[in-house]
C-alpha positions in Angstrom: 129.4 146.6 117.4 126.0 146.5 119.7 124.7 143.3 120.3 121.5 142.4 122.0 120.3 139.7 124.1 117.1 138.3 125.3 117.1 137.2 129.1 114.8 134.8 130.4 112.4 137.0 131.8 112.3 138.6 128.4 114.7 141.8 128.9 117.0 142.7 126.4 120.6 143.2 127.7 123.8 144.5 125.8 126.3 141.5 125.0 129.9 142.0 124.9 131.7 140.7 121.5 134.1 139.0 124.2 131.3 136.8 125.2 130.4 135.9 122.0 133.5 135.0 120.6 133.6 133.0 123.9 130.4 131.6 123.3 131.3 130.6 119.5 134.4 128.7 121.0 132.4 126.6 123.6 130.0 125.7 120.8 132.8 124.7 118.3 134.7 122.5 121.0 131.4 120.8 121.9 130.7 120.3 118.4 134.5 118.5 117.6 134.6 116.8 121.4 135.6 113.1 120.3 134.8 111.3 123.5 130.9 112.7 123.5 129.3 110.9 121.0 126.1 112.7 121.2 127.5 115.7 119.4 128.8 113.6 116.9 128.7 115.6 113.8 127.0 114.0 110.9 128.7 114.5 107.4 127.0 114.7 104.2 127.5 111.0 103.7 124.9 110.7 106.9 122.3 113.1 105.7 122.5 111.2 102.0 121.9 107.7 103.1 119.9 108.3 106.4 119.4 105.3 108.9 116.2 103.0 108.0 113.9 103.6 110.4 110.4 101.2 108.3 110.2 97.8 108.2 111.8 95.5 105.8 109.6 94.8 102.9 107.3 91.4 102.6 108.7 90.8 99.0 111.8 89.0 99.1 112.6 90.0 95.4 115.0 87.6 93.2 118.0 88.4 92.1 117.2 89.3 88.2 115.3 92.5 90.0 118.0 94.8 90.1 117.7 94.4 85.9 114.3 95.6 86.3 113.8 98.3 83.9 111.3 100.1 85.5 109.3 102.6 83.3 107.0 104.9 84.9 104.3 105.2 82.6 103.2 101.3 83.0 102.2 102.7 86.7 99.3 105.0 85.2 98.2 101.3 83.3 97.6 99.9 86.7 94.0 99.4 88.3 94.1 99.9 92.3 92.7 97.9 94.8 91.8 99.5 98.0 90.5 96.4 99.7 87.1 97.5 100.2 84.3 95.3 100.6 82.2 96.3 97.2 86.0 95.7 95.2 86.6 92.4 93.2 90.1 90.7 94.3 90.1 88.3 92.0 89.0 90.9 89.2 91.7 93.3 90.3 94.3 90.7 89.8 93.3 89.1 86.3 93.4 93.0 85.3 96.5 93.3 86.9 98.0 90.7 85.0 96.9 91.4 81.7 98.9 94.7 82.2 101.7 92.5 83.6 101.4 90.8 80.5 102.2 94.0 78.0 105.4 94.7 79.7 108.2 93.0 78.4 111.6 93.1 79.7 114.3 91.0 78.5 116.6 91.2 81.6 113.9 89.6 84.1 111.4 86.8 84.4 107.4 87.4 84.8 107.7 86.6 88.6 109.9 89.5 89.1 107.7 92.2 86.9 104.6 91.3 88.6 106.3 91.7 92.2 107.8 94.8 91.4 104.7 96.1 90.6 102.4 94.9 92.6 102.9 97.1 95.5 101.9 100.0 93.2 98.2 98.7 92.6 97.1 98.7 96.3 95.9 101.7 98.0 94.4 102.2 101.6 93.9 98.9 103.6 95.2 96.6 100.9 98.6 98.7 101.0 98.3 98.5 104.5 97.5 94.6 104.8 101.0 94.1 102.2 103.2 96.4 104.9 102.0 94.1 107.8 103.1 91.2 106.3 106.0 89.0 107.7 109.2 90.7 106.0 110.6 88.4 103.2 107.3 86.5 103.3 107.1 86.2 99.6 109.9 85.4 97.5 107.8 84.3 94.3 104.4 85.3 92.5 102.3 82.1 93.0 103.0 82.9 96.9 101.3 86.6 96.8 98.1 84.6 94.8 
């Protein structure tokens, strides 16, 4: 079997097989080389739960929030607030609770549906003012007011 290669001044030249089973070998032994951990190789594991590379949220949610039952439809019910200048806060937020107020979900408290959701009514600046918040800044609804 033929096999070309490119050079690096862009000529092709015949490989023998010998050189690429050769090749194949290096590559596999560099691959499974335990003292280099560079070449570590990843396994699915890795790829599934990849490293955290943003910073840790501003909510510090409570502990009833892993019984949030989230239902993605109370979302489209949300008003945004971009933080512009022309936009009422303080309008945005008594609309925001009055959606608050329709949810009902017997595993958590008030606090923890209106944290939870919160994050999903800002856009632009006001999303971006929440993300530069000190991480675990908030921990209750009255603190986010």
């Amino acid at each position: 079997m033929r096999v070309w290669s490119c050079t690096l001044s862009d000529r092709l030249c015949r490989v023998s097989s010998s050189f690429l089973e050769n090749m194949a070998e290096e590559d596999n032994q560099s691959l499974h080389n335990e003292n280099n951990e560079n070449n570590r190789v990843r396994t699915l594991r890795d790829h599934m739960n990849p490293t955290r590379t943003s910073a840790p949220s501003c909510i510090l949610f409570p502990l009833d929030a892993s019984q949030f039952n989230f239902k993605p439809n109370i979302i489209q019910l949300l008003s945004y607030f971009h933080g512009l200048d022309l936009e009422n806060l303080y309008l945005h937020l008594r609309e925001f609770k009055e959606v608050c107020n329709t949810y009902n979900d017997s595993n958590c408290t008030m606090n923890t549906i209106r944290l939870k959701l919160f994050p999903f009514s800002l856009k632009d600046k006001a999303k971006t003012w929440l993300q530069n918040l000190r991480p675990g800044s908030i921990r209750v609804w009255d603190e986010m007011q």
